[in-house]
Structures are given as structure tokens and as C-alpha cells.
N, C-alpha and C positions, 0 to 999 in steps of 0.2 A: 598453448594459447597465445594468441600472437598480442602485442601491445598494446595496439588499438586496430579496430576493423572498421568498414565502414559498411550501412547496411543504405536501403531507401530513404532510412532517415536522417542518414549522415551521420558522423566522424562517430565512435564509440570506444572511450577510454578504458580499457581492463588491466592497468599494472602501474604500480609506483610509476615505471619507468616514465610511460606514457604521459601520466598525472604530471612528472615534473616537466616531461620537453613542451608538453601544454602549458606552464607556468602557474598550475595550479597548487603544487607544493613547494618547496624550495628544494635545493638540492643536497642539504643536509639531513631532509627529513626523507629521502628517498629510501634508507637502507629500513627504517621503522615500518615504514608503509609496506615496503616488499614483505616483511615478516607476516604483516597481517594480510597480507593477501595471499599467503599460502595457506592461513588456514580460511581464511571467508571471504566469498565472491566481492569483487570490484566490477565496478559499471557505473561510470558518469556519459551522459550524453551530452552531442555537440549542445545543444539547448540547455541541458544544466550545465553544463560549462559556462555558458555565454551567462550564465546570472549569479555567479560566483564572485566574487570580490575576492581575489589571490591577496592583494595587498593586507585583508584583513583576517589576520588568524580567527578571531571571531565572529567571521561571517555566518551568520542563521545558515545559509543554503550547506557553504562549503562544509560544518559542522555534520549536517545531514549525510555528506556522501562523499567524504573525501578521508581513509582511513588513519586513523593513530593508535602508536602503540598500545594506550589503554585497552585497546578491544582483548589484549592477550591476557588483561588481568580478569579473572573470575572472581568477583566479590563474593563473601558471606551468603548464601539465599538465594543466588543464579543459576539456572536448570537450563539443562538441552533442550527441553520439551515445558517452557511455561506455562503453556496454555494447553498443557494434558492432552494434544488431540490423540496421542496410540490408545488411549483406553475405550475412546468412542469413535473409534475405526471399524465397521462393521464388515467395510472390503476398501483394495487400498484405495485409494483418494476422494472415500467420503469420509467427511465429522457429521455424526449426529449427535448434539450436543441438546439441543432441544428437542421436545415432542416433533412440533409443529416446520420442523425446517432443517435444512443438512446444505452441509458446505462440500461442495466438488472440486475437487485441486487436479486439474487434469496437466498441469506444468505444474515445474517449480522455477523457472525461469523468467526473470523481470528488465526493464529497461535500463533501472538503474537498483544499487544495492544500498539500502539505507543501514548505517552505520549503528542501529538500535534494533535492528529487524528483529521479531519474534521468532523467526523461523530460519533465523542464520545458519544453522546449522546443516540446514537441506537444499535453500535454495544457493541456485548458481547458473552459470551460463549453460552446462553440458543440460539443462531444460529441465531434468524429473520427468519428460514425459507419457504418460500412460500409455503405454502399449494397446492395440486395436482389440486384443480381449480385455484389459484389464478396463478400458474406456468401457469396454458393453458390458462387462459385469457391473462397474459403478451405474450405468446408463439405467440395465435392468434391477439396482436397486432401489434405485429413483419410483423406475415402476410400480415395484411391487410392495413400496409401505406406503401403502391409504394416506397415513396420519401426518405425510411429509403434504405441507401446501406451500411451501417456498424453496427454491431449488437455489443456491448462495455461488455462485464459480469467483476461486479465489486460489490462491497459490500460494506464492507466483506469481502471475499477473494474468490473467488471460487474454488483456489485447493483446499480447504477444503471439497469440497464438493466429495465423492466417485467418483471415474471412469468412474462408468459406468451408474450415475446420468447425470456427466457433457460430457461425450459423446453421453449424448441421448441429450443433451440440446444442442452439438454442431451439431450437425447430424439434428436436427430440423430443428434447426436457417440455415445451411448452405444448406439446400432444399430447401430456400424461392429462386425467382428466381432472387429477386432485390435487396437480399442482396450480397454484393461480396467480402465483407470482414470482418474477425472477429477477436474481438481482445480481450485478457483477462487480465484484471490486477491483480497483486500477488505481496505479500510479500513471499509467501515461498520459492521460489531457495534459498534465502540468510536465511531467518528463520526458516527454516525446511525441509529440502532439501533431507530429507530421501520419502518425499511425494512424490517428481520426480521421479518414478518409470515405467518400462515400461508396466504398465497399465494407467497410468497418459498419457504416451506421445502416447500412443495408444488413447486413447480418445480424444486428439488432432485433430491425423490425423482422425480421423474419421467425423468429419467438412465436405470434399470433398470441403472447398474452403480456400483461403488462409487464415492461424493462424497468429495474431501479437501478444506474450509477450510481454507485459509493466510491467520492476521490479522496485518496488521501491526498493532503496536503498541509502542510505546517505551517508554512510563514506566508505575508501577504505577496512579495515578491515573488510567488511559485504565479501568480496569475499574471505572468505576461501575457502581451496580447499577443504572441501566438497559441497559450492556453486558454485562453478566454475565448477566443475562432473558436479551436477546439472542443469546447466544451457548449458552445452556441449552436456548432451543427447539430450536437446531439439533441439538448433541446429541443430545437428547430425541430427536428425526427419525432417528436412525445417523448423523451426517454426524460423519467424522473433522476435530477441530480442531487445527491445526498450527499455532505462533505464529511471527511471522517480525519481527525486528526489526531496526534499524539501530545498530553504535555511534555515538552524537552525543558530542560534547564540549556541555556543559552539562547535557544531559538525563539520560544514563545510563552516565557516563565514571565513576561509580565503584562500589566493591564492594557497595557499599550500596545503591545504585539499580539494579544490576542482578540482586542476589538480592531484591530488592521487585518488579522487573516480572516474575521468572519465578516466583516464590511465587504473586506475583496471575492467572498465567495457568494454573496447574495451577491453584489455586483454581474458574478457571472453567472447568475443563477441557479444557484448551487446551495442548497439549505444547508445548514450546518445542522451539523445529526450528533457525533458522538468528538469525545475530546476523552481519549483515553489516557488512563496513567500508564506509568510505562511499564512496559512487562519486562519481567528479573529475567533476558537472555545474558548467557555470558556476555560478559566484559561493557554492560554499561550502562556501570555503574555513573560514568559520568553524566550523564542527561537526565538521573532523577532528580523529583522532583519532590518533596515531602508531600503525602495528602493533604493535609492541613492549609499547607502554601496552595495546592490547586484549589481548593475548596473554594480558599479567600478569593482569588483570581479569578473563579468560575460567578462567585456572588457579588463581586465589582464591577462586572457586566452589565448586571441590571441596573434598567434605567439608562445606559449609556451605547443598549442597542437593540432593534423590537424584538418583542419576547418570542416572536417563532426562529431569530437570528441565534436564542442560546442555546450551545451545543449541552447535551447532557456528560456529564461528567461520570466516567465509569471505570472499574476496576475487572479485569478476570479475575475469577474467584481462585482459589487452591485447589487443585484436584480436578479440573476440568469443569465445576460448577457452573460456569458463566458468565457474563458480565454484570455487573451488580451499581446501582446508581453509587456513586459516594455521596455520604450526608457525614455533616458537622454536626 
């Protein structure tokens, strides 16, 4: 895998190496970094680069996606599989986790690698991607459960995936007749937002039923305004924006930071939906957050932003259960 490559969307950093000729680590931290990048995917783009503050070890952004040795320590309670999806795999790259709706992971491959990911342990550059029968086997299960009305493409990321790949995947899915809604999760509006192009949002509409983006994004500085464009065209297109974020301990563990990231996503029109706690993947341990402390965080909100701007506060359950609200 070479250093950094560079794609349509410009420069793309994959190695210690890379990270420090960029200046985004220093050169004593380079030999740490390279350890964790043999065993979990790296990927900062020129665009999260560009919002990084190097000078600052506790930069919210660079926390997010720029790797430390902690990733190699597995705490007490940290699983390869947090969010149980092998047990409700009924073929590969669907979860159906719920009656009503099932998740399609047609990549495992993202723009950038967050340093807390759920699913670190599978995603990476070499993509995950479904093979043309495993794609029409997942396709033709879609079909054939009645009781699926929401079809979820997530990974991974799936803008990653070409146009007119992911318009034929929405154009499928959205000709089943008891599907009625479809919804896609992404990091790129905010991590690489040159991908939102209008063949991107053409492939959208090409669904014929309603589109819901879900962004993740953490801190208020992920909505530059080339994310903000980004996420305008989609709008612009009808596509419902739902904001999906994670508690971290450094990034948005306080009241401050986390009425600036939901401010900045209704700004771009973008609801805030869910503020997850964080899931026990190996090695990080350092961005939880106590529940108790998000609780408090989630209820010093109110009042200081409108009640459709608060995100719900939630846990996956043990065992594949679900996401479950948290209450004090």
C-alpha cells in the first residue's frame, strides 16, 4: 500500500509515514503510529487534513483520525464484534437486527478511518467488497422478507462506492414494493465532500422512493464550508439529512462542544438524530465517556437548543439487542 495516493478527490494519507511528511504527527510519534497501522486501516483526507491543528495534540479532529498507540491496548469488556452483527447475518452483508429494517454493507471501505470505529476490525482500503453474486444474493433478500420496510446501506461507507454502482443498488432496492424507505450512512459530506457531486446526487434520486442521509460527524469544525456545499446539494436534491454522532471524551464530552456540533448541523441542515455512546471496540478505551457524564451533557442541552436540534442519546445493547435510549 503506497503512503499516500491521490484520487478525484485529492491527496489521501494511508501510513505513519505519510502522516508525519504531512506534519500531521511529529516524527517521534511515527514508529507508534506505523505499529497501529499494521494492524487497523489509516485514511485521513486532503480535506481532514486541511482541519487538523498539528500544533495541537488535543485537537477534536486530529483525535478522531490520526492513530496512537493506545489503539493496541484492549481493555477489560472490548470485543471484535460490539454490535453482534455475525449472529444476525442471515447472508453476507446484511444485519437484520430489527423486524422492520436491515442494514446492507456492500463495502467495507471508507474515506477516512476513525480511530474509535465499531467495525475496525474489517474495515480497510482493500474495500470488503461484495462480489456480483453475493451483492444479488443480499439484493434477493431484500426481496424476499415482506417484513423489511427500510433497506439501511452502510459499511463502510457507501459513497465510496461509484454512482452508478450505488444508483443501480438504489434503484433495485427501491423497486421492492414493501420497501418504503431508504436510508444511507456516510462519513464523506464532512470527509471528502468533493465525492457529493451531481452524479452522486443523481444516483440518489434514482431510488423512486424516499432518501434519508445519516452524517456522522462529531465536532462543529467537521462543517466546513466545503461540507456544508456538500451537504446543501443534497438537500437541494430532497434527500432527508439526519446527523449521527458519537460521545468521545476529548472531542465533544462537554456542553460547549456539543451545543456547537448540533448548532453547526442544523445550520447545514442536517437534524441531529442520534449521539451515541461509544462502542467497547478494541483499544478505545480512551474516548469513553461514563453514561452518567453523557446523560448530564445530553440534559444541559435543553433549553440552550430547540427541542427538534436534541439528539437522542443511545447505547447498543449486549448481544446484538439494539440501540436502546439511555435514561438517568
Amino acid at each position: 500500500m503506497p503512503d499516500g495516493d491521490s484520487t478525484g478527490q485529492g491527496r489521501v494519507l494511508r501510513s505513519a509515514r505519510a502522516l508525519r511528511e504531512a506534519g500531521l504527527i511529529a516524527p517521534g510519534a511515527e514508529a507508534g503510529a506505523t505499529a497501529v497501522a499494521a494492524r487497523y486501516a489509516v485514511s485521513v483526507t486532503d480535506h481532514v487534513a486541511g482541519l487538523i491543528d498539528a500544533a495541537d495534540p488535543a485537537d477534536p479532529i486530529g483525535l478522531q483520525y490520526l492513530p496512537h498507540p493506545a489503539e493496541l491496548v484492549t481493555a477489560p469488556g472490548e470485543l471484535d464484534d460490539p454490535t453482534a452483527d455475525g449472529p444476525f447475518t442471515p447472508v453476507k452483508g446484511v444485519v437484520h437486527r430489527y423486524p422492520d429494517r436491515a442494514l446492507l454493507k456492500p463495502l467495507l471501505a471508507c474515506p477516512v478511518y476513525c480511530r474509535f470505529c465499531f467495525r475496525r476490525e474489517v474495515v480497510g482500503p482493500d474495500g470488503g467488497v461484495l462480489s456480483a453474486a453475493e451483492l444479488e444474493a443480499a439484493l434477493a433478500w431484500f426481496e424476499g422478507t415482506p417484513a423489511v420496510r427500510e433497506a439501511i446501506l452502510t459499511g463502510g461507507d457507501p459513497f465510496m462506492l461509484s454512482p452508478r454502482r450505488l444508483g443501480e443498488i438504489l434503484a433495485r432496492l427501491g423497486a421492492v414494493p414493501h420497501i418504503e424507505t431508504l436510508r444511507v450512512h456516510t462519513r464523506v459530506p464532512v470527509a471528502d465532500p468533493g465525492r457529493v457531486d451531481a452524479a452522486l446526487v443523481a444516483a440518489l434520486r434514482a431510488a423512486g422512493k424516499p432518501v434519508f442521509v445519516a452524517v456522522h460527524a462529531n465536532h462543529a469544525r467537521e462543517f466546513a464550508a466545503p461540507a456544508v456545499a456538500a451537504l446543501g446539494r443534497l438537500a437541494e436534491a430532497g434527500v432527508v439529512l439526519l446527523g449521527q454522532s458519537v460521545l468521545l471524551r476529548g472531542v465533544n464530552d462537554s456542553v460547549s462542544a456539543l451545543e456547537g456540533l448540533v448548532r453547526a448541523m442544523i445550520r447545514a441542515r442536517v437534524t441531529p438524530y442520534y449521539l451515541h455512546a461509544l462502542d467497547p471496540a478494541p483499544g478505545v478505551a480512551r474516548f469513553s465517556v461514563p453514561d452518567a457524564e453523557g446523560l448530564a451533557l445530553v440534559e444541559a442541552l435543553r433549553g440552550r437548543v430547540p427541542g427538534f436540534a436534541l439528539p437522542r442519546f443511545v447505547r447498543e445493547s449486549a448481544g446484538g439487542g439494539g440501540k436502546k435510549p439511555m435514561r438517568g
